[in-house]
C-alpha positions as CSV (number, residue, x, y, z in Angstrom):
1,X,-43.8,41.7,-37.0
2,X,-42.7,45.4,-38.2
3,X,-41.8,46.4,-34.8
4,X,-39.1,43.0,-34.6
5,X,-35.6,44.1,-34.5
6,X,-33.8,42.7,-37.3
7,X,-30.1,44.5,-36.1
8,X,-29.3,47.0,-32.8
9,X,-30.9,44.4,-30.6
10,X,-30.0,44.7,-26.8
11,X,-28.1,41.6,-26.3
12,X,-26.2,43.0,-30.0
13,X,-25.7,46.5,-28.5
14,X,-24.0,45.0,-25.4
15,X,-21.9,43.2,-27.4
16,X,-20.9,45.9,-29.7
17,X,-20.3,48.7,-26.9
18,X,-17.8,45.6,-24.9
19,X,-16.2,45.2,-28.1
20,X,-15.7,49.1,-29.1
21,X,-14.8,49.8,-25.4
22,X,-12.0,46.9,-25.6
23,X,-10.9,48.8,-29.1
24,X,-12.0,46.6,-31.4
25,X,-13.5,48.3,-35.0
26,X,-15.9,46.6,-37.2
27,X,-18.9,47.0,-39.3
28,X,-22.2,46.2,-38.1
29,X,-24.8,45.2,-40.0
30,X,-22.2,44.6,-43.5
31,X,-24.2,43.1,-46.4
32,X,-21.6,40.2,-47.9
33,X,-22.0,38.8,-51.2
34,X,-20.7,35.1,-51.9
35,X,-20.1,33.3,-54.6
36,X,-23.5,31.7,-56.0
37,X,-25.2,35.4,-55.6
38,X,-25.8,34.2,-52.1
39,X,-26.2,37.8,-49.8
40,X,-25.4,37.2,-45.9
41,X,-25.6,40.2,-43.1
42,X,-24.0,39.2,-40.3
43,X,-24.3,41.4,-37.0
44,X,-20.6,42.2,-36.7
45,X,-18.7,41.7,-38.6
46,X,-14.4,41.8,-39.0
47,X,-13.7,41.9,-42.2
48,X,-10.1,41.9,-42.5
49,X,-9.6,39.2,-40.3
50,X,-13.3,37.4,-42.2
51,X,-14.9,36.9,-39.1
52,X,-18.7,37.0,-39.0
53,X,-20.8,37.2,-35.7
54,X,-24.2,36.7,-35.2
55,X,-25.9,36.7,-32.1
56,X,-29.1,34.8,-32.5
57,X,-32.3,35.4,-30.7
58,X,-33.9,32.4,-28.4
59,X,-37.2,32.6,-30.1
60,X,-36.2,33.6,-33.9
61,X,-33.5,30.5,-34.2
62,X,-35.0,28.2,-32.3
63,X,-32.8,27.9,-29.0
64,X,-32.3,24.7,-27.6
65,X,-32.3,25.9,-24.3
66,X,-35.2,28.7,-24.4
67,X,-36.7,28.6,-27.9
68,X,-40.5,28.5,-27.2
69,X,-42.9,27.0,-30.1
70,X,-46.1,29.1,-30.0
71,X,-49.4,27.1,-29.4
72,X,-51.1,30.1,-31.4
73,X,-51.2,29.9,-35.3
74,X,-48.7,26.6,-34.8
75,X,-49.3,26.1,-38.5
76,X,-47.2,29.3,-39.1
77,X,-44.5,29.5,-36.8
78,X,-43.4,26.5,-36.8
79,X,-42.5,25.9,-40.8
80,X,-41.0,29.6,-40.1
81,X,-38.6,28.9,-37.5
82,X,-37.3,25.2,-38.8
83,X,-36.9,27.7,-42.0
84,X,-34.7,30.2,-39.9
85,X,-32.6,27.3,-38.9
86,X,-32.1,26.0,-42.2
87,X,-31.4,29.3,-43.5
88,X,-29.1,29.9,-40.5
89,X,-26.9,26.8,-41.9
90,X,-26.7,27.2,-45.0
91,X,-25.3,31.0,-44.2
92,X,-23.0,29.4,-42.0
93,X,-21.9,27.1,-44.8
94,X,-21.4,29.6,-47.4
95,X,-19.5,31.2,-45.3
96,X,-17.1,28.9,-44.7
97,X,-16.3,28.2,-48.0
98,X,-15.9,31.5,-48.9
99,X,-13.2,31.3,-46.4
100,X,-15.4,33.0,-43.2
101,X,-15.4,31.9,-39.8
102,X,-18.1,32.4,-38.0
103,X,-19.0,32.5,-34.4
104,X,-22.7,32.3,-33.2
105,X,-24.3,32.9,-29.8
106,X,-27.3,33.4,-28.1
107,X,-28.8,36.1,-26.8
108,X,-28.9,34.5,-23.2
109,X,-25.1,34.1,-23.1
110,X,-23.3,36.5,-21.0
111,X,-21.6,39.5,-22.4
112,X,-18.5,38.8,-20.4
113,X,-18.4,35.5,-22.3
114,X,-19.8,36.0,-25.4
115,X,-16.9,38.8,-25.4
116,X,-14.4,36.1,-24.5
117,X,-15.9,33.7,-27.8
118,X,-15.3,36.8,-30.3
119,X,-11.6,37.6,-28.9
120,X,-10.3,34.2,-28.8
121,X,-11.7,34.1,-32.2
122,X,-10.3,37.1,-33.6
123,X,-7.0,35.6,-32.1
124,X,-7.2,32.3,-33.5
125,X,-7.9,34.1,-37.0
126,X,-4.5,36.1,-36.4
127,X,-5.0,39.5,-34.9
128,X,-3.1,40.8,-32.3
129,X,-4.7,42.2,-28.9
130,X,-3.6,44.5,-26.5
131,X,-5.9,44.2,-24.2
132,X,-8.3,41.3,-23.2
133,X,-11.7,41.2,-21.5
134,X,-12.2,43.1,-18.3
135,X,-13.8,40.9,-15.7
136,X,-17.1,42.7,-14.7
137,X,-18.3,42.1,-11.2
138,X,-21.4,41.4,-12.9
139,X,-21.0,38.3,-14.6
140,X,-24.1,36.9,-14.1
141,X,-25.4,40.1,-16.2
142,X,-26.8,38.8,-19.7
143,X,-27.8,40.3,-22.8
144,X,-31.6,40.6,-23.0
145,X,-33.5,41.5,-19.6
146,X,-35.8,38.9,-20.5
147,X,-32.8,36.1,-20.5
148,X,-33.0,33.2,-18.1
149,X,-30.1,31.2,-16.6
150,X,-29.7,28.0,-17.7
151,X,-30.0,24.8,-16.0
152,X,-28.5,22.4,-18.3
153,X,-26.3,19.4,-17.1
154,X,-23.5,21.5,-18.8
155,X,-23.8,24.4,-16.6
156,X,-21.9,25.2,-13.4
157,X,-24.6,26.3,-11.4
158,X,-28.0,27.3,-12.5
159,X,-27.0,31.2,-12.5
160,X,-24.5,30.3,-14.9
161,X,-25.2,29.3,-18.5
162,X,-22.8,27.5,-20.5
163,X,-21.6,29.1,-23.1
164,X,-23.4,28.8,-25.9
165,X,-21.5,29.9,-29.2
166,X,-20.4,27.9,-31.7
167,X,-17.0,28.9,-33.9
168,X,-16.1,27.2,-36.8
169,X,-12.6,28.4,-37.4
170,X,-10.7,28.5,-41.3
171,X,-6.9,28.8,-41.3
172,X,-5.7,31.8,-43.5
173,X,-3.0,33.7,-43.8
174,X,-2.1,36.6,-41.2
175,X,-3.0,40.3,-42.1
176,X,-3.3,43.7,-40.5
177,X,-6.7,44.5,-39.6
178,X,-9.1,44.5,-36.8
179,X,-7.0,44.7,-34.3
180,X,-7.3,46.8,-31.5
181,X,-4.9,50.3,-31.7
């Protein structure tokens, strides 16, 4: 498991370089320290405007949609991904009540749209944008080359997966910050 990834993932590198190219600043990979010693490293992170993304792997946080549950050393994996998840909440909750919000999303969720989820979050948490996502006429280009469309009842059409983030907003005061310049 050396060789896994644990930041500058592809589907995290897209996301980054759409951010960046729409002017946004942050800090990648910031180590946060919460109250209760508990240490979180979110993938991107704003932190004048305390938003923390993370784009979660299918296999590593147990997708819904593609997660796969290997049939080799089940004994392992599978205590070790329900673990991930657990972690993964208990992150989100700390969060929270350290005044955070945090948006999640899946590596198989288009750039276009996982770009949308982060904006409208930044703008619900107060910053001001000067520019807004570019509509690529590739939107049915996703993070990972290994990602699959979805064919959930939620979904479109099965080239198009739903969007699936999940932002869990805190009101707070407004402040200069991450804003685009």
């Amino acid at each position: 498991m050396k060789a896994n990834r644990r930041t500058d993932t592809k589907p995290e590198l897209a996301l980054r370089h759409a951010l960046h190219r729409l002017g946004y600043r942050y800090r990648k990979d910031y180590r946060l320290d919460l109250d209760g010693g508990r240490r979180v490293r979110p993938d991107i992170v704003f932190t004048a405007r305390k938003l923390a993304v993370f784009v979660d792997g299918c296999f590593w946080h147990a997708c819904p949609e593609h997660g796969s549950k290997p049939k080799n050393n089940e004994w392992y994996w599978s205590p070790k991904l329900v673990r991930n998840v657990e972690r993964d909440q208990l992150n989100d909750t700390s969060l929270k009540l350290a005044g955070w919000t945090v948006v999640r999303l899946w590596e198989h969720v288009p750039v276009d749209e996982a770009v949308a989820t982060v904006v409208s979050a930044l703008t619900a948490a107060g910053a001001v944008t000067k520019a807004s996502p570019p509509a690529q006429s590739s939107s049915s280009a996703q993070f990972g080359s290994s990602a699959q469309s979805s064919s959930s009842a939620q979904s479109s059409s099965p080239a198009e997966p739903s969007l699936a983030a999940q932002t869990s907003s805190v009101a707070e005061p407004s402040s200069p910050g991450d804003a685009p310049s």
